[in-house]
N, C-alpha and C positions, 0 to 999 in steps of 0.2 A: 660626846656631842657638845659642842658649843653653850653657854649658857644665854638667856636673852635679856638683853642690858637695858631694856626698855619696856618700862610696865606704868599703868597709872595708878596713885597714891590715891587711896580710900581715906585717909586723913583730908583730901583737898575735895573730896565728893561734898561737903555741906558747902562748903565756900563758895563752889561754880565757880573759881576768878578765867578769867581772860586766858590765861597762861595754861590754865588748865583745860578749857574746852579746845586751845587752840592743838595743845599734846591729844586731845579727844580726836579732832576731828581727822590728825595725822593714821590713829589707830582703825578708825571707821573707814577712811581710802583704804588701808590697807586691807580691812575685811571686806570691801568691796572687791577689790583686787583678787583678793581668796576666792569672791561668790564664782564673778565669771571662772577663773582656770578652774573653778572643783566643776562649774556646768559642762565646760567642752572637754574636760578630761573624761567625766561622766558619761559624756555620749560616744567617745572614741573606745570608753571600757565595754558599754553597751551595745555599739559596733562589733566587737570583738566577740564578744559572747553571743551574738547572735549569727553572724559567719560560723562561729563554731557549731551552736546549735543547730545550722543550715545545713554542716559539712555534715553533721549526723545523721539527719535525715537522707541528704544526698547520696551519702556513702551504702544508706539501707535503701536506697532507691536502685542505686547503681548494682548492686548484690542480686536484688528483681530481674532491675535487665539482663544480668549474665544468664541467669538461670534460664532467661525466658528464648534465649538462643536456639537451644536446643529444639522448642515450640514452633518456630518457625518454617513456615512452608518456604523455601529456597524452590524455585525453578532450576538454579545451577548446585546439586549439594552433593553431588560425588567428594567423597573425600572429605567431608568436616568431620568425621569421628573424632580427630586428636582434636581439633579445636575447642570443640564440645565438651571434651573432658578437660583441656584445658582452663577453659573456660569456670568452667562446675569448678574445679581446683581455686579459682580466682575468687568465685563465689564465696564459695566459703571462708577466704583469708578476708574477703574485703568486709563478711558478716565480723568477722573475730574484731578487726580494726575498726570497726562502726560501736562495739563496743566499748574502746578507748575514745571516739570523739564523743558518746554521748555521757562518757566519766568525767571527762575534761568538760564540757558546756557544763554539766551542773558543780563542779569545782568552781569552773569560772563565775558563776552565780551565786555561790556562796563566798566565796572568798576575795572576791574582788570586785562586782559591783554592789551587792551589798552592805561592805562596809563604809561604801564610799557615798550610797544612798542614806547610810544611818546619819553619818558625818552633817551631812548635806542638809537633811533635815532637824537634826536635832542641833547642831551648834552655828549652823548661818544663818536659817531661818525659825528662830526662838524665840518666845512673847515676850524677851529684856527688854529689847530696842524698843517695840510697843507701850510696855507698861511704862519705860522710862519717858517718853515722848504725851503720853496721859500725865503722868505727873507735872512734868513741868509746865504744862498749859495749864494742870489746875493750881499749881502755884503762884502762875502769872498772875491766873485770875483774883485769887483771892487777896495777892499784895496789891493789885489797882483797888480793889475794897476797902483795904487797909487803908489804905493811902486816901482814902476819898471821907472819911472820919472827917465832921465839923470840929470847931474850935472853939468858938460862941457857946452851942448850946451841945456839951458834950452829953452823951447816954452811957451809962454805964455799963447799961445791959447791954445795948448792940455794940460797945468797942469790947465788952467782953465774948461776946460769940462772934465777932471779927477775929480776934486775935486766937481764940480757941481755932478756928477754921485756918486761921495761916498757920499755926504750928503743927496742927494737923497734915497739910499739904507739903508743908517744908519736913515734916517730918518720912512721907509717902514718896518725897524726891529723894530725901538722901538714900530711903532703902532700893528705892532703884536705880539709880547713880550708881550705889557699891554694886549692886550684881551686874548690873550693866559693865564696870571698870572689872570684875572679876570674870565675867565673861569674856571681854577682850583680852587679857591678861592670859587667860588658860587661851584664846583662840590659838594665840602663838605658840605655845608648845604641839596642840593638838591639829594645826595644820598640816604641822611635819608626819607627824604620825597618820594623818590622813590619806598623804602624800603614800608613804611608803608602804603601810598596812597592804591594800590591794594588791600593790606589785610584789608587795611578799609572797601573796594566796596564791597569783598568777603564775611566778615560776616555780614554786612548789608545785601548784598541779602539771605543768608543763613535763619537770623534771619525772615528776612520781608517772604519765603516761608516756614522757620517753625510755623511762626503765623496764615498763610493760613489755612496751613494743620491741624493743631488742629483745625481748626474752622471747618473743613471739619468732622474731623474725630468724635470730638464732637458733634455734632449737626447734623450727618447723620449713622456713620459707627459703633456706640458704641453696641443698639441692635444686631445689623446686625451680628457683628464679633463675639457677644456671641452667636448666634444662630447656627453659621456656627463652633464655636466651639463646641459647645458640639456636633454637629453632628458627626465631626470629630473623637471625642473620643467616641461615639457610636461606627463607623465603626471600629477604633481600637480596641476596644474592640472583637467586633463581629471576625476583622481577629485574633485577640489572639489566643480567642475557634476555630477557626477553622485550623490555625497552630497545635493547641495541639493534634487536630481530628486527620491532616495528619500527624504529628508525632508519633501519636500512629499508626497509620496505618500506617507507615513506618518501625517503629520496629517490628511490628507483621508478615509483609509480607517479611524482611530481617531477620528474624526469624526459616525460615522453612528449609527445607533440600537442600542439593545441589543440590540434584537430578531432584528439579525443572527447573534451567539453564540446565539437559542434554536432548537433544534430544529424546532420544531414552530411558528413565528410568521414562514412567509414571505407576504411581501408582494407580491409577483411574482404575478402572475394564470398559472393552469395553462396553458403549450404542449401542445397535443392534435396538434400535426401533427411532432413529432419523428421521423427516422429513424434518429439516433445519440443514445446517452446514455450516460453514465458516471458514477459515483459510487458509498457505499460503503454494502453491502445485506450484513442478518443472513441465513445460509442456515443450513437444518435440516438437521442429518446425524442419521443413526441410530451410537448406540456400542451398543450388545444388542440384545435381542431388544423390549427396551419402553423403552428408555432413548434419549434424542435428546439434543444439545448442540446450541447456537446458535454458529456462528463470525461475525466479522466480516470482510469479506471485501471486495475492490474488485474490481467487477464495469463491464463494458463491451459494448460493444456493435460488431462489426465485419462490413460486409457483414448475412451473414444470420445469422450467427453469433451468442451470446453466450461472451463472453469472461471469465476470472476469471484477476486477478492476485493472487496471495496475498503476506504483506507478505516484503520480501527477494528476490522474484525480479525475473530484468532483463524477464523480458514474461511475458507472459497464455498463457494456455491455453483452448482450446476447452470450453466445458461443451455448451452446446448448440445441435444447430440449429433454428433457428425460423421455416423457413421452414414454414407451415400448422400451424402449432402452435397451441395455445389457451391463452389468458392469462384468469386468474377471480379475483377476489375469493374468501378463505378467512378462516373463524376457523379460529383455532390457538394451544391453547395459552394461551388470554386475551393474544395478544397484539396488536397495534395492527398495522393498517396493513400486512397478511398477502395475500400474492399468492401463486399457483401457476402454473405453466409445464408443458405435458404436450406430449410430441410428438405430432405427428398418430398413432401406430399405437398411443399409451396405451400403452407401456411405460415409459417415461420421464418425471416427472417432481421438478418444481423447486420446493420452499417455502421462499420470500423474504421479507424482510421488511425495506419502507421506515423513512427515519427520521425523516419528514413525511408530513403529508396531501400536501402536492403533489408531492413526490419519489414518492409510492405512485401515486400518479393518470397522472406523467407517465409512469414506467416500465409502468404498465397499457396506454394510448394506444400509447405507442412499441416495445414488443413486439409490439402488435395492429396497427401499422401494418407493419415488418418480416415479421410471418406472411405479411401480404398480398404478400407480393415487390413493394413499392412500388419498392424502393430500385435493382429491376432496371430502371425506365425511365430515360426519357432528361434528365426534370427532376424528381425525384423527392417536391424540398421542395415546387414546384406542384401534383404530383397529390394529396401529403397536405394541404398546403392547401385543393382541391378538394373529396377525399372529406368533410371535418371538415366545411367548407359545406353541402356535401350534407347529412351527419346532421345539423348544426345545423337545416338545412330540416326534416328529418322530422320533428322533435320540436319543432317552432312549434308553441303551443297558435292552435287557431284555434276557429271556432263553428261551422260544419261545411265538407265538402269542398266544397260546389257554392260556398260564398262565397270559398272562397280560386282554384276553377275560375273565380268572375268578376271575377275580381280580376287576374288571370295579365294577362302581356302578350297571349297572343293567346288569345282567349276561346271560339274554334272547335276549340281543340286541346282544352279541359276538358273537355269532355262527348264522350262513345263515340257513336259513329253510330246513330240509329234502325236498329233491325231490325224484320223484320215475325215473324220466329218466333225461339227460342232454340237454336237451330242452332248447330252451333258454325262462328266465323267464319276465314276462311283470313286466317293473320296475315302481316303486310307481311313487307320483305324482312329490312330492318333498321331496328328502333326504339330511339329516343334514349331516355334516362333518363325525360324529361319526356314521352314518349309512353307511359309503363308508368306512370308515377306522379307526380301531382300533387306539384310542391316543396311541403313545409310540411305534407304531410297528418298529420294527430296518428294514433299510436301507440298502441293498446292492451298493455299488459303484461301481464295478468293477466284472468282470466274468474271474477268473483263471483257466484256464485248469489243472488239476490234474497231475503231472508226468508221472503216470502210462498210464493215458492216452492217453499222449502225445507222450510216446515210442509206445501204440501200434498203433499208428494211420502211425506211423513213420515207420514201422517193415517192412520188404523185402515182396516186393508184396502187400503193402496195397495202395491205388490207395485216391489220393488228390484229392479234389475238383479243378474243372479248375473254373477259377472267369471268365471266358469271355463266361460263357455258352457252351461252344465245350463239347461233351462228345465222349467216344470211339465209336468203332467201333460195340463191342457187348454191347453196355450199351445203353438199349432203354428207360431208367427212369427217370421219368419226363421231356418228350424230349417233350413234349407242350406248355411247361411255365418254363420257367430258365429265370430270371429277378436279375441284383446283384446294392448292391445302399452302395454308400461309407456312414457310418454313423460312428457314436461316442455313445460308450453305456454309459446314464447317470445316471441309478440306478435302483432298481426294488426292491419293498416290497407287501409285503400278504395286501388283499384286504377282504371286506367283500361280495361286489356285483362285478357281474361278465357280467351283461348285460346292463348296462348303459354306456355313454360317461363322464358322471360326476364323476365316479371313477376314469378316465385316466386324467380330469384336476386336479382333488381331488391330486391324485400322482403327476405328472407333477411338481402341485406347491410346495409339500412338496419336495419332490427329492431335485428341485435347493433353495430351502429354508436354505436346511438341507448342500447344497454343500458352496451356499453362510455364514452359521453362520461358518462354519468348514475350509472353506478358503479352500476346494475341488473343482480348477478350472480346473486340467489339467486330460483332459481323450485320451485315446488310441484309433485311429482309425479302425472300422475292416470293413467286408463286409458283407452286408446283405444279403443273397441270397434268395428269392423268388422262388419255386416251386408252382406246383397245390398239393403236399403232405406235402410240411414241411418248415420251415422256419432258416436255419440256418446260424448263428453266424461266421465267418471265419476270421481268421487271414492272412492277406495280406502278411505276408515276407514267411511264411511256408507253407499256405494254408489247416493248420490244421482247423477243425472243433473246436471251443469252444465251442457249445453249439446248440441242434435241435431242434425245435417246431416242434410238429406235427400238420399242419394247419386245422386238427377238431378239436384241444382243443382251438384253438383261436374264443374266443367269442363274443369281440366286440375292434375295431380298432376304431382310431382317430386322427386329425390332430389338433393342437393348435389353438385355434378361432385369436391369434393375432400373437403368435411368428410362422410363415407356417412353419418353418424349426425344429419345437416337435413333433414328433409323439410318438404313444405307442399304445402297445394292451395288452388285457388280455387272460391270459392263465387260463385254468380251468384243475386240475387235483384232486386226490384223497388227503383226510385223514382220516386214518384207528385210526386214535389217541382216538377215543371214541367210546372204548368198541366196536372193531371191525366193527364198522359200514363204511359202504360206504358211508362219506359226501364228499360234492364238496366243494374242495377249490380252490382259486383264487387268483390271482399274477399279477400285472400289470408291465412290463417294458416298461420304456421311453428312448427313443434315438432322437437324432442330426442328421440330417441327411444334406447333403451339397445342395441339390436339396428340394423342396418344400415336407414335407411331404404326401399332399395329393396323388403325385404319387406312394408313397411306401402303399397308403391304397387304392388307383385305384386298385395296381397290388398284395395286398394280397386280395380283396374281387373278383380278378378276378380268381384264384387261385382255391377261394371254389367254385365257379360259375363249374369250370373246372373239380373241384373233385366230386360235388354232379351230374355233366353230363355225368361221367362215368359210374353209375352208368346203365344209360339210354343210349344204341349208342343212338338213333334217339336225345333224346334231343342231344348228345352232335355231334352230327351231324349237327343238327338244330344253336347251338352255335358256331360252324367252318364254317357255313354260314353267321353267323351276325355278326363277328369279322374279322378283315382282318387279313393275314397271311402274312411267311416270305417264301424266297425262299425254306425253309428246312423244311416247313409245321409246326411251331410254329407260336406262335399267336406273331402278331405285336403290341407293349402298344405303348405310346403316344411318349415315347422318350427313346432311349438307354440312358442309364449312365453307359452300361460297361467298356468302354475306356477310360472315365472322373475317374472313381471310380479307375482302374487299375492306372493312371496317378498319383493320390490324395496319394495314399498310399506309407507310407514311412518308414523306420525303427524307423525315431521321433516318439516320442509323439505328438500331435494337441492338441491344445488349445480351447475350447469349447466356442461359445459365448452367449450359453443360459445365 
């Protein structure tokens, strides 16, 4: 090591000249110089050692976390077995090497910021410079004392405890002067050595914890890490191929038309034979007394159930059941695409709203299929594939029934047996769909009045029907039995049998089959009027006649076994269509009615009671004894509905909830 060719002379400590304080002041730069580099070398040692100290604790933290792997509830944990023990394995190495950084922190703390703290305090910040800086102010002071001695009138005694007190002082500088000079003289060997000490202690522990750790890692971790590498690069691998999977199916599904982001532009032809569906429907809620909000909402469909999960919960909730419920097209609100949901006993209902034409149509279908309890048989998507066949049959336009009857595979089955009177016939035991009704036979919706017949009904002097039963003065016709019932006519098609109840559910359920594929919800309301002669049809705003039965061709009436508010009958009338023969044909209309059907089939079979009694006074004498009567000698039914019916009727259209 170099020797240091620059130290200051303790022989020139009494003299203080010039030359010497000026060599002073070079060495005190220079300890100055030393202060700062030992302060920021000191904080960059202390850095050190505290990242180290940090890495120890972190490394016993991180040892925690491994462990604590295994504790975790995963929703996805098929298959972490190896991980876990992987893991545990990692554990434990990372515990062993947590022992080596908390060797090395307290190495680093003794051996190198330590020494560099000792240094620091005891050779740069030392009471020399201080005492030395006392002394010579009190030397100053007492040579102006000195100095200030008269000449006149000298004192013996105060120039001798003047001069006593400066050699005192001068003697108090030179001893702090030399230590002060021998101070700075050793600062220059002992820098270096302050310098180097630390970095000695540093890579000694460096060295002494990388010896460890190889012995560690050789002699326990070497299999280990190749194991757990290739596995690693398994699993890379594996997410490669499956990156390149989602990639591909990335392109292919950003690939396709625009049309699939629009709402309202699917391409997909309507499912009618759905028994489950899911997706996300606007529902009306009431917030006041006249105030509604629209939510958006994900709704489903479970069993017979519908289902609603609202966003944020883990599962759905029951809204409604649907089994015999009735599904309708609604406006609401001007808004698109508007369905309602009512349970069969009308307390309950649901205003939904699709966010497509075919999301609306298929949730219509697939609700109406679920009311039916399809979903309770034994193949359920076949029977909804059937019945949709079925309606698709009904509602074939054809040119009339006898041609699509000669058309059928078996051409004996189209046409109903000659009879020789209108008798009513004893019906088999059990009839197939296609023995009650022609596949394909077309569907009337709706009963239009004729122009012409609508002026003459209108013409000066022609006399309306009164819907409240009153009749004039000279009008004694049918003044036994006038009974009127608000209904909604829901359609009427040709029939093959004309005396069973199983032809009017057979129609019934083609009818709303055929309304539901076709999105025909909205029917007109008219009035039904009840006579013991006829049954006719009435327009509520004109009180025009649409259409009269005459109650001997009604054959057999009926009430719907679940929905009470379907009734229908069958009319029986002539077809001269083959080769002038007199065959019987048949026609079942079904209607709506706002009050239970069975009363409207109470007061038409009491009707024929009334007509076949005329016949006979005594019977019908007999009958005006066992019926009770009104004050005007008509028979009293179970309950008016004139006033309700009259009330009901409106210039609107009504909305049918079959």
């Amino acid at each position: 090591m170099p020797a240091v060719h620059h130290k200051l002379l303790l022989e020139e400590a009494l003299q203080d000249s010039p030359q010497t304080r000026s060599l002073l002041s070079v060495f005190e730069e220079d300890a100055g110089t030393l202060t700062n580099y030992t302060n920021q070398l000191l904080q960059s040692m202390q850095r050190v050692f505290g990242a180290q100290n940090e890495m120890a604790l972190a490394t016993e933290q991180l040892s925690k976390q491994l462990l604590d792997y295994e504790k975790q509830n995963f929703a996805l944990a098929k298959g972490e077995e190896e991980v876990i023990n992987t893991l545990q394995h990692f554990a434990k190495s990372v515990e062993e090497l947590n022992s080596l950084h908390s060797e090395l922190a307290t190495q680093y703390a003794d051996k190198m910021v330590f020494p560099m703290v000792q240094f620091r305090e005891k050779d740069l910040t030392g009471t020399t410079l201080t005492l030395k800086i006392i002394c010579f102010h009190s030397h100053e002071a007492a040579m102006v004392k000195y100095s200030r001695l008269p000449k006149k009138r000298e004192n013996e005694k105060i120039k001798a405890e003047v001069v006593r007190e400066v050699a005192y002082c001068r003697r108090k500088q030179h001893q702090a002067a030399m230590q002060y000079y021998c101070a700075l003289n050793a600062l220059q060997y002992r820098k270096r050595a302050a310098v180097l000490e630390p970095m000695l202690g540093y890579t000694h522990a460096q060295i002494n914890v990388f010896k460890k750790g190889m012995e560690l890692v050789s002699k326990k971790m070497d299999s280990f890490l190749s194991s757990v590498s290739s596995m690693n690069q398994s699993i890379e691998s594996q997410l490669e191929v499956e990156a390149e999977v989602m990639r591909s199916s990335q392109r292919e599904l950003l690939s396709v038309d625009d049309s699939v982001y629009m709402p309202d532009h699917d391409q997909v032809p309507v499912n009618r034979t759905l028994i489950q569906k899911a997706g996300y429907l606007n529902i009306r809620n009431k917030t006041g007394l006249v105030t509604t909000a629209w939510d958006r909402l994900f709704f489903f469909t479970q069993g017979g159930n519908l289902m609603c999960q609202p966003r944020g919960a883990v599962a759905g909730g029951m809204v409604l059941d649907l089994d015999n419920s009735s599904v309708m097209a609604i406006e609401c609100e001007d808004r698109r695409y508007c369905f309602q949901i009512t349970s069969p006993n009308g307390k309950t209902s649901l205003i939904l709203q699709a966010e497509s034409k075919k999301e609306y149509e298929e949730w219509i279908c697939t609700l109406n299929n679920i009311s039916r309890q399809i979903y309770l048989t034994d193949n359920p998507e076949a029977v909804a594939i059937r019945l949709h066949q079925t309606a698709l049959q009904a509602v074939t336009p054809i040119t009339s029934f006898e041609k699509r009857a000669e058309g059928s595979p078996n051409p004996d089955r189209a046409k109903p047996s000659s009879v020789a009177s209108r008798e009513p016939q004893k019906a088999p035991a059990t009839l197939e769909p296609e023995d009650l009704i022609v596949p394909g036979t077309p569907i009337q919706f709706d009963i239009v009045l004729p122009v012409s017949e609508f002026l003459d009904q209108n013409r000066a002097g022609a006399r309306r029907t009164n819907p409240f039963g009153e009749t004039e003065d000279d009008d004694t016709h049918d003044s036994l039995l006038q009974q009127v019932f608000a209904v909604r006519f829901l359609g009427s098609m040709a029939v093959r049998a004309g005396h069973t109840q199983e032809v009017i559910y057979e129609a019934m359920r083609q009818v709303l089959a055929a309304r539901a594929i076709h999105n025909i919800f909205k029917t007109t309301e008219s009035h039904l009027m009840v006579t013991s002669t006829c049954i006719r049809l009435i327009d509520p705003q004109t009180q025009v006649t649409k259409i009269s039965f005459q109650l001997k061709d009604v054959t057999q009436f009926a009430a719907h076994q679940e929905n009470s508010r379907l009734m229908g009958f069958v009319l029986q009338g002539s077809d001269w269509s083959n080769g002038g023969e007199d065959q019987p044909s048949f026609s079942v209309f079904v209607f709506e009615s706002n009050t239970e059907g069975e009363k409207i089939c109470y007061t038409i079979n009491l009707g024929k009671e009334i007509s076949e009694a005329k016949k006979d006074p005594e019977a019908l004498a007999q009958l005006m004894k066992s019926m009770p009567l009104t004050n005007d000698g008509k028979f009293l039914l179970l309950e008016s509905e004139t006033g309700d019916a009259v009330e009901v009727a409106g210039p609107d259209e009504q909305e049918s909830e079959a």
